[in-house]
C-alpha positions in Angstrom: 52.8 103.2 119.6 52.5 99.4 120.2 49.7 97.4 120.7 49.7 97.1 124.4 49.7 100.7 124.7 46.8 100.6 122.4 45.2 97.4 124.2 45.8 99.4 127.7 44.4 102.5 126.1 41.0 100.7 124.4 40.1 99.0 127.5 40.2 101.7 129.6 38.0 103.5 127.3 35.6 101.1 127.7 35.1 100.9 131.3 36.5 104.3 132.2 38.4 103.2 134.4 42.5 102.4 135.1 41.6 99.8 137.7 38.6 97.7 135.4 40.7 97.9 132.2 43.6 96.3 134.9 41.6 93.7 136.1 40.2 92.9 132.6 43.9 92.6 131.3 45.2 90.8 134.6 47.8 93.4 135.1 48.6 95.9 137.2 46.7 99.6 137.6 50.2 100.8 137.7 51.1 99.3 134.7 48.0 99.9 132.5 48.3 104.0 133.7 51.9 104.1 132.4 51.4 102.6 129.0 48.6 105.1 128.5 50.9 107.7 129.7 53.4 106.9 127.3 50.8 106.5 124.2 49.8 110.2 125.1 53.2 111.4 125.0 54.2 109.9 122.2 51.1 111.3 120.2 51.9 114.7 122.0 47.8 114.5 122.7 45.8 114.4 125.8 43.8 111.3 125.3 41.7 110.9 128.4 40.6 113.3 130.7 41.0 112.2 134.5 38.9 112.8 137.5 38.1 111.6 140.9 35.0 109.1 139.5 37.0 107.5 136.2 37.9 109.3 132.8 36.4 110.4 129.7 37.6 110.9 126.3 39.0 113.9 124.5 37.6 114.1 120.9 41.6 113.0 120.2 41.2 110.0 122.3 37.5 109.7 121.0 39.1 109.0 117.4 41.7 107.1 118.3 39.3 104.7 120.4 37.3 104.0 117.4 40.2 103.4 115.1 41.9 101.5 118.1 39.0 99.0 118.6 39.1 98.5 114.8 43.0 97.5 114.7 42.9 95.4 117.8 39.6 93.6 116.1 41.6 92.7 113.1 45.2 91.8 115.4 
């Protein structure tokens, strides 16, 4: 885990959505989806759940959202 996976991961948390979190971090959709990707696989967890309107959080990405925020506070 890095902390633009983490970064990638927190913001689209936030606004439950790939595209906001992009636009937030001035980077691409693309880019933002595949660092989340790769923070899931390398936790072997399923952090967001994806549908048609945005996502929501597992109770594994719940817990890593609230510890996430905290590290990225103190970076």
């Amino acid at each position: 885990m890095d902390l633009k996976q983490l970064e990638c991961f927190v913001r689209v948390a936030e606004f439950g959505s790939f595209t906001k979190a992009a636009a937030v971090l001035n980077i691409s959709q693309s880019v933002v989806s595949r660092q989340v990707r790769q923070l899931e696989v390398e936790l072997q967890e399923h952090l967001l759940m994806r549908n048609g309107r945005g996502v929501l959080l597992t109770g594994s990405g719940q817990r890593l959202f609230e510890h996430g925020k905290g590290i990225l506070r103190q970076v």
